[in-house]
N, C-alpha and C positions, 0 to 999 in steps of 0.2 A: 504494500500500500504506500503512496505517496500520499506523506502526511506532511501538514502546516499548522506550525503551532502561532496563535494569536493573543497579544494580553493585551487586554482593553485596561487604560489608565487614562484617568480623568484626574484635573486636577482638583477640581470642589467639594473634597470629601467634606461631610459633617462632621465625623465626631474625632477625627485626627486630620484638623486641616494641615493642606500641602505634602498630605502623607505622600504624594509617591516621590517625592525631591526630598522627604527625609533621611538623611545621612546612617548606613550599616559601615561601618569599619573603612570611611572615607569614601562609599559611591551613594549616588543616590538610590533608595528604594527599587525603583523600575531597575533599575540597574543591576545589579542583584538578581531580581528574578530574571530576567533575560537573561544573564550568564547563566544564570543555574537551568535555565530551560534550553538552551544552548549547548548543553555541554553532554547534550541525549546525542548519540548517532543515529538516532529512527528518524530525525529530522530531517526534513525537505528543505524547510527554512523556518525562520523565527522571522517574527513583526512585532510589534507597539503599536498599537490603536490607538489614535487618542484626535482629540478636540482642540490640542492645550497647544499652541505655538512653543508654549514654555518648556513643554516637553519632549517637542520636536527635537529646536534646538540643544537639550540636554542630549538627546540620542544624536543627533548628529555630529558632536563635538566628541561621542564616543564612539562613534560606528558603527550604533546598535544599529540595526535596520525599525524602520517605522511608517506608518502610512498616516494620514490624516483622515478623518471620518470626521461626520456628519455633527455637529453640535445637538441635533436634536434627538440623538440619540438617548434612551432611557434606560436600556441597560448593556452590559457586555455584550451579550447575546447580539443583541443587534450589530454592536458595532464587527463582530466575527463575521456574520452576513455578507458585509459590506465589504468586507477584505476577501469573500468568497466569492464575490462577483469579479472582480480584478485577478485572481492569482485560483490558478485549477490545481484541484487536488484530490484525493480520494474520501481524506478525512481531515477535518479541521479541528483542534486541538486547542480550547478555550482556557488560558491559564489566567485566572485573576492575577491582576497587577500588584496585589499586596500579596503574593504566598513565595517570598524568600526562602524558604526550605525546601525547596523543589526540588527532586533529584531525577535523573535517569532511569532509576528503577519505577518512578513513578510514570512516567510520561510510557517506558516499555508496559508494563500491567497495564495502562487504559488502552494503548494499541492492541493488547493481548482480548481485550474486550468485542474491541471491534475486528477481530479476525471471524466471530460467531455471523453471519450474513443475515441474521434476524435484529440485529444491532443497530438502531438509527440512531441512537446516544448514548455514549457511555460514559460511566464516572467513577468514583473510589473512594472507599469507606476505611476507618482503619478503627483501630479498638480505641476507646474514650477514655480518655486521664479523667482519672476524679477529680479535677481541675473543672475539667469541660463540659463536664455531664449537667448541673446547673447552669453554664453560662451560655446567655443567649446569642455571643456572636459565634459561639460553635456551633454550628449547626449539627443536631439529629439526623440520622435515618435507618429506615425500620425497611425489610427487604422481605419479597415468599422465597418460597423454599427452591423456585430457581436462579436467584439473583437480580432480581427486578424489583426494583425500588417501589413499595407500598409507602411511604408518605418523607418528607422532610418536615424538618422542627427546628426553632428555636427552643422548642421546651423539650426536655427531657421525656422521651419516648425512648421502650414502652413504658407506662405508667407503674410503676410498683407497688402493687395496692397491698400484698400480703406479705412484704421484704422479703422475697426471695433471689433479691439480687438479681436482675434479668442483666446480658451485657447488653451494654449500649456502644456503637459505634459513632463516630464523628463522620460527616462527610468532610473533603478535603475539597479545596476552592480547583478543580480542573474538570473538563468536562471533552468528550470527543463528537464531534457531529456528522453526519452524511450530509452531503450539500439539500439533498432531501427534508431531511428533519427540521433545515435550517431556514428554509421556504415557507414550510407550512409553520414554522414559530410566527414568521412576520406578517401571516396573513390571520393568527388568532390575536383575536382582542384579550387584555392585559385580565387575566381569571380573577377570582373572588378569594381562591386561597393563598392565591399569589399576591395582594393586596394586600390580605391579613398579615402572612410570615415577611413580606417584602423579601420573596425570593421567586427568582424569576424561573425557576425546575421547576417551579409546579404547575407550569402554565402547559408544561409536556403533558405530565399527570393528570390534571383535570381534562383534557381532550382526548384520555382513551392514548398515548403516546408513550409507550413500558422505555424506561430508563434501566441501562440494564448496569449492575454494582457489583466493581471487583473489591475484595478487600486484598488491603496491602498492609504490611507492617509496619512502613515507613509515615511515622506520624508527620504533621505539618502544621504550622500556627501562620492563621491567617492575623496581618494588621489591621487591627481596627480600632486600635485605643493606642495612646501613650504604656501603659500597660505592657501589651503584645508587644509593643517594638523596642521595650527593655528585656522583655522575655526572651527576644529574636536576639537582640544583640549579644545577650549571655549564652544563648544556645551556640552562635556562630563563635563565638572567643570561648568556649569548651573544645571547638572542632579542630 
């Protein structure tokens, strides 16, 4: 498969602003994940998506490669679309712009996803720090018994009503699509439960569209707080 991996980076984040120009061990944020999604050999190529001049020229004074997309873009998703319409591929490879801990092994399991030809989206779960299991910028998910995603959470699912310790898994911020799957996202209006959790996988979900989930061992912390990107910085100065 000829794959392209895309990471949509905006610069207007709410709750950690200018996170993707915040500084990991002297690069900026976007920087960082690009290398670390860069350094998969399954790759076609690597891009940065983004809206943000400011970010442009950050990638361009490093090499990264980047396209510009749409401002009126609402979520990653779309902006992947739009980098699918410019650059052909077999599978497109959506890594949020805030998951610095990205490795090779990751980017290999979600391609390993889409090797299955019943596959329009695939994605990766890994097991949940008791850290995560409460916090709602980790996101839950709950899967049937052939690996096909039954719902995403900000709340801790499944519910443990009798403490029998059920595990819970984290999903991790990367996603793989068929230029297919990628069509019909844009042409469904923005769902009800996708509204509520303000995640844009479930807009698959609600329209009947199985999201198929590999679990991996390789844990990831997504930035979304000052928090996470002291967590991130202590995790990479361990490495």
């Amino acid at each position: 498969m000829k794959a392209i991996a895309v990471i949509p980076a905006r610069l207007a984040s709410t709750r950690l602003p200018r996170k993707m120009l915040r500084e990991i061990a002297g690069k900026p944020l976007i920087g960082v994940v690009y290398e670390a999604v860069r350094s998969s050999p399954l790759l076609a190529e690597v891009f940065v998506a983004t809206d943000s001049e400011e970010i442009m020229d950050v990638c361009r004074q490093h090499g990264w490669k980047a396209r510009m997309t749409s401002p009126a873009h609402h979520s990653g998703t779309e902006r992947v679309h739009e980098v699918s319409g410019r650059e052909t591929a077999d599978v497109y490879i959506n890594v949020q712009g805030d998951e610095p801990l990205m490795r090779p092994e990751h980017i290999a399991a979600l391609l390993h996803v889409m090797e299955n030809p019943a596959a329009e989206v695939g994605t990766l779960m890994t097991p949940a720090a008791e850290v995560d299991i409460p916090n709602p910028n980790a996101v839950k998910v709950v899967t049937d018994l052939r690996g096909r995603a039954l719902y995403f959470s900000r709340a801790p699912i499944p519910f443990d009503r009798d403490g029998a310790r059920p595990p819970y898994f984290k999903h991790l911020g990367l996603y793989a699509y068929r230029k297919t799957a990628l069509d019909r996202f844009m042409k469904l209006p923005e769902s009800s439960l996708e509204k509520s959790e303000r995640l844009e996988q479930l807009r698959f979900l609600e329209n009947g569209i199985p999201i198929f989930v590999r679990e991996t061992p390789h844990d990831s912390v997504g930035v979304d707080t000052e928090e996470d990107l002291q967590r991130v910085i202590n995790i990479l100065g361990k490495r």
